[in-house]
C-alpha positions in Angstrom: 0.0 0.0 0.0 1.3 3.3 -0.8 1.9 6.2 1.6 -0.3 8.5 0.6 0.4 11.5 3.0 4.2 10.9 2.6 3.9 10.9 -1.0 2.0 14.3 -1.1 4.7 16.0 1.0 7.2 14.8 -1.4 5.3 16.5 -4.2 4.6 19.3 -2.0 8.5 19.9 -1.6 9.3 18.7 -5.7 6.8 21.3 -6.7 5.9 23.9 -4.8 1.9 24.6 -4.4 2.3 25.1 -8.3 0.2 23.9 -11.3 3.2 21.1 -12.2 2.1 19.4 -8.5 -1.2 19.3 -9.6 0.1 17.6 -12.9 2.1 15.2 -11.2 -0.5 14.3 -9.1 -3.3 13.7 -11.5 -0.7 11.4 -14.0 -0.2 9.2 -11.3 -3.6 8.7 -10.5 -4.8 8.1 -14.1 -1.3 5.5 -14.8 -1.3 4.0 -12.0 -4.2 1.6 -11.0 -2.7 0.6 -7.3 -1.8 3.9 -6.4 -5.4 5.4 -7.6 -6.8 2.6 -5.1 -4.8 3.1 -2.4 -5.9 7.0 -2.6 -9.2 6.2 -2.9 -8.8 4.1 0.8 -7.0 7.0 1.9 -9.5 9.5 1.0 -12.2 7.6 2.7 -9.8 7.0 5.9 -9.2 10.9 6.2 -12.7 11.9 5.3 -11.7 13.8 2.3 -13.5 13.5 -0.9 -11.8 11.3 -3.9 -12.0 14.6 -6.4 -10.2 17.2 -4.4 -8.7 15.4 -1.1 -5.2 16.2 -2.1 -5.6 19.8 -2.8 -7.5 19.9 0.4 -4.4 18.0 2.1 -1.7 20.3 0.5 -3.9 23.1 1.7 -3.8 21.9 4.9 -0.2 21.9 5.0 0.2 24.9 3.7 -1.8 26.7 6.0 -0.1 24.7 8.7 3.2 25.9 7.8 2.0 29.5 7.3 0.5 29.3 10.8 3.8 28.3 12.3 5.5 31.4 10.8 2.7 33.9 12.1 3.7 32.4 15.8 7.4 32.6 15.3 6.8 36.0 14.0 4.4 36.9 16.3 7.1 36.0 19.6 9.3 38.9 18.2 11.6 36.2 16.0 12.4 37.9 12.8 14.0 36.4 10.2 
């Protein structure tokens, strides 16, 4: 079974939140029958939708990693 969450990250950090992630993520999906399956399981385990659970994932991250940079900031750590 593949890793789903691991395997988003690692696009995540290949691509950016850029239009080439989105790419990457959708050939995958369409060649690769196990992995679409195993995302499928995931989707259902994590209570996102099968359409638009990995944008919804990345977004979490994202906003997760924003978030951390408003609190460092916020503590009077500037970079």
């Amino acid at each position: 079974m593949n890793d789903i969450s691991d395997y988003l990250r690692e696009l995540l950090d290949r691509f950016s939140n850029t239009p080439e992630l989105d790419e990457e993520f959708d050939r995958v999906v369409r060649t690769d029958e196990e992995f679409s399956k195993d995302y499928a399981i995931w989707c259902e385990e994590n209570g996102y939708n099968v359409k638009d659970g990995y944008r919804d994932f990345i977004n979490e991250i994202i906003e997760s990693q924003d978030s951390y940079w408003d609190n460092y900031q916020e503590f009077g750590n500037n970079i």
